[in-house]
N, C-alpha and C positions, 0 to 999 in steps of 0.2 A: 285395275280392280282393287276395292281394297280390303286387306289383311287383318286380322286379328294381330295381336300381341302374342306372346308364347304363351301365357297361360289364361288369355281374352276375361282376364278380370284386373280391378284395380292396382292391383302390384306393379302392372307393365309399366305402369307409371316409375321408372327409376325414384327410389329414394321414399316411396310409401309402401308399409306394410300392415298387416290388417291381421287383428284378433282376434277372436271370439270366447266370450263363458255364455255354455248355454245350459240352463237352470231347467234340470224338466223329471224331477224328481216327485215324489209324491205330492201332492197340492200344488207344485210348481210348473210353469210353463211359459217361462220368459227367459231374457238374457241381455249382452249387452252386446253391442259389437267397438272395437275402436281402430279408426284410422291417425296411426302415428306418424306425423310427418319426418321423424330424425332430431337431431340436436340444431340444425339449422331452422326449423319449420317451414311454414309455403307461406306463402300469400294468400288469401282467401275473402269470400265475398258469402252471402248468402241472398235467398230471395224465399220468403213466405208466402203460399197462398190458400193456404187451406186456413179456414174460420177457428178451428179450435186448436191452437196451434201451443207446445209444451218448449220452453226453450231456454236456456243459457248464452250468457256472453254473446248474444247476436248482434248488439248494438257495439260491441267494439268493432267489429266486421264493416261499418257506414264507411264509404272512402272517406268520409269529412276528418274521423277519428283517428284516436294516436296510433293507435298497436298496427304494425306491418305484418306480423306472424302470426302463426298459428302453431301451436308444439301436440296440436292433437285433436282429432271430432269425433266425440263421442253422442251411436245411437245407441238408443235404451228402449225394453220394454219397463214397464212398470209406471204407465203417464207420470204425473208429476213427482209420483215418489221416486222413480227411477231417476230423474235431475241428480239427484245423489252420488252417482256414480261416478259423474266428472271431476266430484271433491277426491276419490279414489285416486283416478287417474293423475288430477292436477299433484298427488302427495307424490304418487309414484315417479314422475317425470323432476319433481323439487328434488327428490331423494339421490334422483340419476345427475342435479346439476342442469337439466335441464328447461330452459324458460325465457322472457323475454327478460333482459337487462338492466341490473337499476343501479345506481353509485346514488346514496343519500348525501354522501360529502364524510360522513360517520361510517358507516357500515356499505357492502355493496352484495348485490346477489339476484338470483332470477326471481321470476313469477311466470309458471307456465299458463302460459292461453289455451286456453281448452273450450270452445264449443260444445253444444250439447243441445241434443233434440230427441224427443221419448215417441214411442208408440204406447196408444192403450190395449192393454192384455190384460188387464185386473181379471182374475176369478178365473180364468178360461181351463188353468191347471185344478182349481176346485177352489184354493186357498188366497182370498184378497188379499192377505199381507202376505204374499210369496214376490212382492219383486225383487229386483235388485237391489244389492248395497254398495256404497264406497268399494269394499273391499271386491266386489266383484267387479267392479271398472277395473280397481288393480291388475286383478288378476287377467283380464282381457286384455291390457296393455303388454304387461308380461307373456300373456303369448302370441303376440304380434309378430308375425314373419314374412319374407317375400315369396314365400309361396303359392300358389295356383290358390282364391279365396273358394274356402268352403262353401256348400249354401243350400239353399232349405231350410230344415228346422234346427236353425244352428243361431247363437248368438241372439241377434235382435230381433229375429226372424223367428224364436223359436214358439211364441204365441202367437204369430200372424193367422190376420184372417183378410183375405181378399174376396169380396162379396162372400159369396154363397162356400167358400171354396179355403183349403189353408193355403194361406200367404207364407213367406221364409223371405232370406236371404237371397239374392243375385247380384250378377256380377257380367258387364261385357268391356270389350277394350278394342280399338282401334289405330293401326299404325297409319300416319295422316302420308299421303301422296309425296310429300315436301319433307318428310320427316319429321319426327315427333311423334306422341304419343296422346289419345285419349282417351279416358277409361272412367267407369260409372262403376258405383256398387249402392244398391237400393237394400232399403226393408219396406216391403209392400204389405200393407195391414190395412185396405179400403175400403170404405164403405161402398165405392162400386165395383162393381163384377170386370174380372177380365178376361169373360169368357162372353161370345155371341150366345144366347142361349137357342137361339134359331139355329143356327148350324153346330154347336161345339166348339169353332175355331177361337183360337186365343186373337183377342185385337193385336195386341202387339208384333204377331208370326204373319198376319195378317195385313199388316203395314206397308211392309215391303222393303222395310229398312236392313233385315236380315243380310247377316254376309253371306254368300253361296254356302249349300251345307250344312248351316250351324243348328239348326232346330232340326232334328230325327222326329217330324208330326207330321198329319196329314187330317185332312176334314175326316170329324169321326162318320162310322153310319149314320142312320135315321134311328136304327133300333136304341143305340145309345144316347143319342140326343132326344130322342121321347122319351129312353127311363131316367134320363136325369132332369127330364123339365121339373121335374116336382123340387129339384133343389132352388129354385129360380123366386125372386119374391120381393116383393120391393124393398130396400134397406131395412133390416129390422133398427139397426145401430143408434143410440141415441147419441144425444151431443157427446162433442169430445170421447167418442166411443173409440176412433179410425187412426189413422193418419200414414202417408207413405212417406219417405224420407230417401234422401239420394246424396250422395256425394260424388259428383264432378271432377276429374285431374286432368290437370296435362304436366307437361314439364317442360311446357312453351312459356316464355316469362310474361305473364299478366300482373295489372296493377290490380290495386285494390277494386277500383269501378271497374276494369272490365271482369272479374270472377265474378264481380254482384252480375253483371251482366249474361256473365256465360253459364250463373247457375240460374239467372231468370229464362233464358233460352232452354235450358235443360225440360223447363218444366212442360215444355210442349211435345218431350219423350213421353209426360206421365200419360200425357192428355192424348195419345195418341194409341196407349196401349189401360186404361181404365176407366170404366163410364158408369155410374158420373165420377167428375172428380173434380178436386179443390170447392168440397162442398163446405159447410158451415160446420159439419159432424166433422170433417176433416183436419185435421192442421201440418197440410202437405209441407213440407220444407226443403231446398237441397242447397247444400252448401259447395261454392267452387273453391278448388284449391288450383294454386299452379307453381313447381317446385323450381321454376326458373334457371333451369339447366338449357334451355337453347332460345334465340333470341326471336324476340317479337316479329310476326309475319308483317307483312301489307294488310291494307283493312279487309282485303277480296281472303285473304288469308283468316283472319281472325273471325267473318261470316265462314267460314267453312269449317274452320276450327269448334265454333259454338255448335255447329248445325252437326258434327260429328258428337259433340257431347250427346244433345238431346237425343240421336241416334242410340244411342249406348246405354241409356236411363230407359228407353222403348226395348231396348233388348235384354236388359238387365232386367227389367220385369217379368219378361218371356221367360228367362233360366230360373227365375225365384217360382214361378208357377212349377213349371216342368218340375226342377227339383225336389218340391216339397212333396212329403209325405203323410200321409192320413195321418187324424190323432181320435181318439174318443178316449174323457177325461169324464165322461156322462156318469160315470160309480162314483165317481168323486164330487160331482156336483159343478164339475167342469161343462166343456163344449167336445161336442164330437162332430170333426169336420173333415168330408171327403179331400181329395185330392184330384186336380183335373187327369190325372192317369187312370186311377179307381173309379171318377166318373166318366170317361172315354176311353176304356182300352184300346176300343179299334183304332184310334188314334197314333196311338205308339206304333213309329215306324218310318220308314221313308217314304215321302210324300208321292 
């Protein structure tokens, strides 16, 4: 049977820790979140499928290319203008000595590699120029720890909206049969629903990928899935409005192709717990990382390997639902958006 990790979020992964600044002050309702891989960094790969897609340093990431490392992935709200934030982070990791290696024959020194992928949340706290800055990447790197990850309306999560419903933060982890470790941490901000509106249930609780347990839910009544039909409605979101985002680990040693690999596998977690999804309003993205502390399985291994990632990005989803909490921002000119607890209570509970 298989196990969670101790804290069944991305940390399990030995040698990642994960930060968050979450912005949600007056006219505010974004943040950043960042996964620091240490002074060594990982290996990493990405896979994009969503049409409106916000991004950073993805093209160093191609196996063809030079750079092996990654010294950091930073998610942001703030679509394009949140990109910014990786200049932050990228300072703060220079400052620590930390980066990829260069000797000019003159001078020698790092440059940190820092990935970076946004969600849109413009306006939702009331104020369009409320995203993120440089200095708020900083400061999410700074509080990067291996701790149990927050999640909800935390970090990159904290404007999420997932269909009808607030999106946030999640986080699941799996210890593999063989040993090793696999662990996902999403920001879900979709332009589809990941709730059945005919019954209540979350697609993702609903898959069956769940570990024994882990989700305290149960189909709601009828009386509450008839008063919440009225939240139900076809995507209002216009282009580039969405996008969910995932990061991938293990600490099983992958090369550059297969993380592209194992975060393209990842994406049929998204696909399995949001509908619709990887539309054109979207620009889903998830990046694999692998920190190379235990050694490459058999290929019956590495299919199992991946096939746990996408597990974990399906259940990562489920805890960012569960977790997030209502917002109404409506006096400010913001969005006010239920919470699948607030619209199912009867829901809450053991199945």
């Amino acid at each position: 049977m298989s196990t969670a990790g101790p804290t069944n979020s991305l940390v399990d992964v030995p040698g990642l820790r994960v930060g968050h600044r979450t912005l949600d002050d007056r006219g505010r309702l974004t943040g950043v979140t960042v996964v620091s891989t240490g002074p060594d960094g990982a290996v990493a790969g990405v896979d994009v499928r969503g049409g409106g897609p916000g991004t950073r340093e993805t093209d160093a990431l191609d196996p063809r290319n030079l750079v092996d490392r990654v010294h950091a992935v930073v998610l942001s709200g703030g679509s394009a203008l949140g990109l910014g934030t990786a200049d932050g982070v990228a300072g703060a990791l220079l400052a620590d000595g930390i980066g990829w290696p260069i000797d000019t024959g003159v001078q020698s020194g790092v440059v940190p590699i820092v990935p970076a992928a946004i969600v849109f949340d413009l306006g939702r706290g009331g104020a369009w120029d409320g995203y993120p800055r440089p200095e708020d990447g900083a400061a999410a790197l700074r509080a990067a720890t291996d701790s149990a990850v927050p999640q909800g309306n935390v970090g990159a999560g904290t404007g999420a909206k997932a269909g009808p419903l607030k999106g946030g933060v999640g986080s699941a982890s799996v210890v593999l049969p063989g040993g090793g470790t696999v662990a996902a941490l999403v920001v879900c901000n979709a332009v589809g629903s990941p709730v059945d509106p005919a019954t209540g249930e979350l697609y993702a609780v609903r898959s069956g990928v769940a570990l024994p347990g882990e989700f305290a839910v149960r189909r709601p009544d009828d009386a509450d899935v008839t008063a919440a039909q009225s939240a139900y409605a076809p995507p209002t979101q216009g282009p580039g409005q969405a996008t969910t985002l995932a990061v991938v680990a293990t600490d099983i040693r992958l090369s550059k192709a297969q993380c592209a690999k194992f975060a393209g596998v990842a994406h049929d977690g998204m696909a399995r717990a949001l509908r619709p999804v990887h539309s054109m309003f979207d620009g889903d993205t998830v990046f694999g990382l692998s920190t190379c502390a235990r050694e490459t399985p058999d290929a019956v291994g590495l299919v199992q390997l991946m096939e746990a990632g996408a597990d974990c990005v399906t259940r990562a989803i489920a805890h960012a639902v569960l977790a997030a909490e209502p917002v109404d921002r409506s006096s400010d000119g913001g969005v006010a958006l239920p919470s699948w607890r607030s619209l199912y209570p009867s829901g809450v509970g053991q199945p």
